[in-house]
C-alpha positions in Angstrom: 175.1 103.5 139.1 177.0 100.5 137.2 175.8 98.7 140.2 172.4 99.3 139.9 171.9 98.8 136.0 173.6 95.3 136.3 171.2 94.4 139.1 168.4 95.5 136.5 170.1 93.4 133.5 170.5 90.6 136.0 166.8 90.8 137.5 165.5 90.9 133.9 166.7 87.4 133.5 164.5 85.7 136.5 161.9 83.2 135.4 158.6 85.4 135.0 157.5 83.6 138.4 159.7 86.3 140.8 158.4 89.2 139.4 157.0 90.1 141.8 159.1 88.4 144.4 163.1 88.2 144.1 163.3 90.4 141.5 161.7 93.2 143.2 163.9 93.2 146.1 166.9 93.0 143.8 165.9 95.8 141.9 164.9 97.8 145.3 168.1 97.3 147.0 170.2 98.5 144.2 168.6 101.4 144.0 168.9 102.1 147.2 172.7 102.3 147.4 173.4 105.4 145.0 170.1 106.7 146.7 171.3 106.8 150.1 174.5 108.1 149.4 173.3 111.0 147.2 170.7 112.2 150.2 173.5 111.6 152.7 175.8 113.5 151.0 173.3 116.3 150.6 172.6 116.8 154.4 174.5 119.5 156.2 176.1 117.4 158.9 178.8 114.7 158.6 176.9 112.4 161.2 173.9 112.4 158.4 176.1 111.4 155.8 177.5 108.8 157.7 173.9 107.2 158.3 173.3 107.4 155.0 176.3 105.7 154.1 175.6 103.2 156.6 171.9 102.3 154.9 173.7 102.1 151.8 176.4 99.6 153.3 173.2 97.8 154.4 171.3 98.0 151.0 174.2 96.4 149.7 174.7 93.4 152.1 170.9 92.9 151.5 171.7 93.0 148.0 174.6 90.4 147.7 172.1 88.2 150.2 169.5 88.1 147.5 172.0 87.0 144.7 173.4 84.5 147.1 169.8 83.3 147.4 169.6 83.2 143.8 172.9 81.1 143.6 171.4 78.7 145.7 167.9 78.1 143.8 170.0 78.1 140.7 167.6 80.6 139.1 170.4 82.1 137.1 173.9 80.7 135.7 177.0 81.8 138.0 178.5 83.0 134.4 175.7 85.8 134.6 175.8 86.9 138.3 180.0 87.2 137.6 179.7 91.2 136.8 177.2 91.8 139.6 179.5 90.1 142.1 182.5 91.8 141.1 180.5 94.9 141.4 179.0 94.7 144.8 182.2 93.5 146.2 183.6 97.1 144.6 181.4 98.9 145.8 181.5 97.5 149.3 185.6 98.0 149.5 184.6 101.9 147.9 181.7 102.2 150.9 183.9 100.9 153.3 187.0 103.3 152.6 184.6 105.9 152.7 182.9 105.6 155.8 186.6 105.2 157.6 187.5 108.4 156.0 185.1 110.1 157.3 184.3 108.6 160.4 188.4 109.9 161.1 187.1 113.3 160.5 184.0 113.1 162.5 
């Protein structure tokens, strides 16, 4: 959830032009992670949790792509994607140790 209202405090900061364009996506692909994980997590069966966990581990890889793009176009300072960074790279060690426990299980 961190993750996803950085993303929001970081997309709030585009210029007004990717309203409806970068920031979107940023703001979709957050939301997605925590998303995906709570639905997976609610299915009965460890094989649908695991999906779910696996869209989420995509979400997030589309996610860091979209702030790398953002790097790149210099549409923000690299002081104010710092915290997001930080936070999809926690998030991905987090997924990652996840998904290997339970793919042990399974």
């Amino acid at each position: 959830m961190d993750l996803v209202m950085e993303a929001y405090r970081i997309a709030s900061l585009f210029p007004a032009e990717e309203k409806y364009g970068l920031k979107v996506q940023v703001q979709r692909s957050a939301v997605s992670i925590p998303a995906n994980i709570a639905e997976g997590y609610g299915r009965s069966h460890l094989g649908d949790y695991l999906h779910h966990l696996s869209i989420a581990m995509g979400s997030l890889q589309e996610l860091d792509t979209y702030i790398e793009i953002v790097r790149r176009l210099k549409l923000l300072a690299e002081g104010d994607l710092k915290l997001l960074l930080q936070l999809i790279e926690s998030v991905g060690r987090m997924l990652t140790r996840l998904i290997q426990s339970l793919t042990a299980k399974h």
